[in-house]
N, C-alpha and C positions, 0 to 999 in steps of 0.2 A: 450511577450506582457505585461506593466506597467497594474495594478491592479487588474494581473489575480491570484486566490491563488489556494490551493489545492481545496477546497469546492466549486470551480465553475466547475470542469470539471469532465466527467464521472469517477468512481470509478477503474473500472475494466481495461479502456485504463490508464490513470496515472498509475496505477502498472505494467502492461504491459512495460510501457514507461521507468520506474524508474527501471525496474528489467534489461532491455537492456541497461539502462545508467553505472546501477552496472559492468554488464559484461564484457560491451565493456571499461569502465575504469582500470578493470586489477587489482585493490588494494582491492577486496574483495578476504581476505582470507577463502578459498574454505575447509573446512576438509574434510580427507582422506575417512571418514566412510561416506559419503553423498549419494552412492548408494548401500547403504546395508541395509542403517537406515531406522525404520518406524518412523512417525511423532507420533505417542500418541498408548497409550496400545490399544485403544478399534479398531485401523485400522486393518485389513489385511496383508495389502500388503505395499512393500514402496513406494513411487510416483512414477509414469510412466514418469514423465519429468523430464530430466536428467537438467534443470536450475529450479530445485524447490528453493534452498537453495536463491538465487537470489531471488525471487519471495517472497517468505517468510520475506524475508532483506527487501522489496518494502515494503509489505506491513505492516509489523512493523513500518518502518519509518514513512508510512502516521497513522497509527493510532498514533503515538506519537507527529503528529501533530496536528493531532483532537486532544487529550486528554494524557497531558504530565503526568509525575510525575509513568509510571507507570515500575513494576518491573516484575523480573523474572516469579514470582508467579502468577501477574495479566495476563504476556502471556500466560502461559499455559491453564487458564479459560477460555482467548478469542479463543486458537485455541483448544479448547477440543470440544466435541460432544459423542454421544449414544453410549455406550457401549450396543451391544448384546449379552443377558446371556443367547441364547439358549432359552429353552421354560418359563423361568423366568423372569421378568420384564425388561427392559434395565434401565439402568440408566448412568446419566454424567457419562464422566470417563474425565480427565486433558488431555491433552495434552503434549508434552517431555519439562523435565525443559532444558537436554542437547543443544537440539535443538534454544531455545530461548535463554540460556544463551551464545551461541556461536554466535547467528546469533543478538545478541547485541552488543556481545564482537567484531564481526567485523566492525557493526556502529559503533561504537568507536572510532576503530582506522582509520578509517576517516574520525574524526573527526565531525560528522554528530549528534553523541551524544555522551551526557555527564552526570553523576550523579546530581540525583537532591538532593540538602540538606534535602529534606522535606522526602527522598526516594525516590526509585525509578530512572526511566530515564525517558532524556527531552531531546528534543532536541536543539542542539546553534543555533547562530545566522547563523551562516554559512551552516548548514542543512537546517533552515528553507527557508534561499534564494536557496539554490540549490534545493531545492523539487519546489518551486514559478518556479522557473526557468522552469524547467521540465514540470509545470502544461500549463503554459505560452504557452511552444512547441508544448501539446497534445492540447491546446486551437485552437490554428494557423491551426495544423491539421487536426480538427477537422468535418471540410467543413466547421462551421457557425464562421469566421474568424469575424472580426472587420466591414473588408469590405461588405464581405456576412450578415452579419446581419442588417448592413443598407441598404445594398439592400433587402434584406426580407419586413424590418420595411416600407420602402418608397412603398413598393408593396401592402403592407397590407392596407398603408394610402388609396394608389389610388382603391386597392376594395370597403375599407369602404366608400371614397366619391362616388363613381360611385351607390353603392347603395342605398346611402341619397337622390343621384338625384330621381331616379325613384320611 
């Protein structure tokens, strides 16, 4: 769909959709440690779904879309959370830099992203149209299509005249 981008369509279906497009294309390289690994000090357990590494690629690439330029360092902030100290205070704890740095290092090599001069990573030209693309799709499938929203829109008109009559 022409002038759909990431920022019009639900958060959570786009990574959903973008983590299925990673898998089902075959060129994300997968590491070996992926079900053994925890994601950050302060978890438990390692993830219970066995396509996290995907899903984690999804959604890095969309926040590199919202907001480029950013580095190893700044993922592990974004995916860190509460460290519990037992009956001591919790506090932040990071996130895995291994994890981030890998699941970059795989946008990379398809080309999806690229070093930014200023630091950091960003994404090319060719990532941003392939995530458009993608968002486009979850748009379409959405139920409130192109068509469906002008049928909504023209439905809406005819309640609002109906009750201007009366």
């Amino acid at each position: 769909m022409p002038g759909v981008t990431v920022k019009d369509v639900n958060q959570q279906e786009f990574v959903r959709a973008l983590a299925a497009f990673l898998k089902k294309s075959g060129k994300v390289k997968v590491p070996d440690w992926v079900d053994i690994v925890k994601l950050a000090r302060f978890k438990e357990l390692a993830p219970f779904d066995d396509n996290w590494f995907y899903i984690r690629a999804a959604s890095t690439a969309r926040h590199l879309y919202l907001r480029g330029g950013v580095g190893v360092g700044s993922m592990t902030k974004i995916y860190g959370g509460r460290k519990r100290n037992g009956v001591c205070p919790s506090h932040f704890s990071r996130g895995s830099k291994n994890v981030a740095r890998k699941v970059l290092q795989s946008l990379e090599s398809l080309k999806m992203v690229e070093k930014d001069p200023n630091g950091g990573r960003r994404l090319t030209s060719q990532g941003t149209r392939d995530l458009d693309r993608i968002a486009g799709q979850v748009r379409s499938f959405d139920g409130l299509g192109a068509k469906q929203e002008a049928a909504a829109a023209a439905a809406v008109a005819a309640v609002a005249a109906v009750v201007e009559v009366k």
